[in-house]
N, C-alpha and C positions, 0 to 999 in steps of 0.2 A: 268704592261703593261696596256696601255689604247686601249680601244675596242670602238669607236661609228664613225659612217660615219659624223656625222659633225665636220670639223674641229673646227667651233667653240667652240661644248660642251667640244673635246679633252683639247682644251686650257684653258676650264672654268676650268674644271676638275684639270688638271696639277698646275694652280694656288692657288687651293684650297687644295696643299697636301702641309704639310710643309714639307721643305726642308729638317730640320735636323733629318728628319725620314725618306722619302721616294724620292726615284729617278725612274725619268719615262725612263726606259729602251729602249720602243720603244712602240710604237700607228700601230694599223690596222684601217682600215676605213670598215671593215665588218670582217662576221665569217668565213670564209672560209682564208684569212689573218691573223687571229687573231690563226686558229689551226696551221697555219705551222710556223709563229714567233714563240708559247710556244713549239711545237718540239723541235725549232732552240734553245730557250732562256733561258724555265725555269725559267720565272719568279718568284720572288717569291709570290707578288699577282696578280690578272688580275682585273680588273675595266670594266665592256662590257653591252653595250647595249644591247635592247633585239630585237627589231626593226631595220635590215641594210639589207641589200642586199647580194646577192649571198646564203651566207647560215645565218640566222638570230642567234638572241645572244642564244637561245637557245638551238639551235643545235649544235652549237660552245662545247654551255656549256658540252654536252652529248660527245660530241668527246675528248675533255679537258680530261672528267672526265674517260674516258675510256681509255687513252691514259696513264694519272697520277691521280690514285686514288685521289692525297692527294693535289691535285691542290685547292690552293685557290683562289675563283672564286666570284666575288662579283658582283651581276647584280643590273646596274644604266637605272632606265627608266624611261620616262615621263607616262608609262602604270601601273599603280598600282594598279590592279584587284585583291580583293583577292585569286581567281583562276587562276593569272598569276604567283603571289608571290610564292604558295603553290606549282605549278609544278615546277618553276625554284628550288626548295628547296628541294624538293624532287628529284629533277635531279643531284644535287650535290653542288647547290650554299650553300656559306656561310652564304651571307645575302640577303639582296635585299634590296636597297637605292632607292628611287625616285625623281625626277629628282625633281625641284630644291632643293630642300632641303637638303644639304651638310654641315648641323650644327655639324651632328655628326661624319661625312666622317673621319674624321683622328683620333679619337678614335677608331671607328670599324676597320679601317685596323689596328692601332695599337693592338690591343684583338685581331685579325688573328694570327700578325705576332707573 
């Protein structure tokens, strides 16, 4: 599942996943969209911003993670503070990718999955 309020990064993102690995299930455009889709869907990984509206990718991640221990949660942001990285990670993220930089995007979800 993909998580970020611009349509555009969704599609950057989608583009950048090979196909014969991964399928984009369904996209939210914030956190509060993105907790009741994984209720609904169970994906099996989430790709989520950290910066959106209503409830942001971090609080997402805290509901996710509370909801399903074992939710793999991987936070994509153009914010890459090393005390944004270190809470989202300690909150339950698997990794934390930054935004543009998707060289390694489809290994790291492969090592998830």
């Amino acid at each position: 599942m993909l998580v970020d309020d611009s349509l555009f990064m969704r599609t950057l993102l989608k583009g950048e996943l090979n196909p014969n690995y991964f399928t984009v299930i369904s996209e939210a455009e914030d956190g509060l969209e993105a907790i009741e889709k994984y209720k609904m869907l169970s994906p099996d990984i989430v790709l989520m911003d950290v910066t959106m509206p209503k409830v942001n990718g971090l609080e997402a991640l805290k509901e996710i993670i509370c909801f399903d221990q074992r939710a793999k949660v991987v936070m994509c942001s153009a914010l890459g503070s090393q005390p944004l990285v270190i809470e989202a990670l300690k909150a339950g993220a698997k990794d934390y990718i930054v935004k543009p930089n998707f060289g390694n995007l489809n290994n790291t979800l492969i090592n998830l999955y």
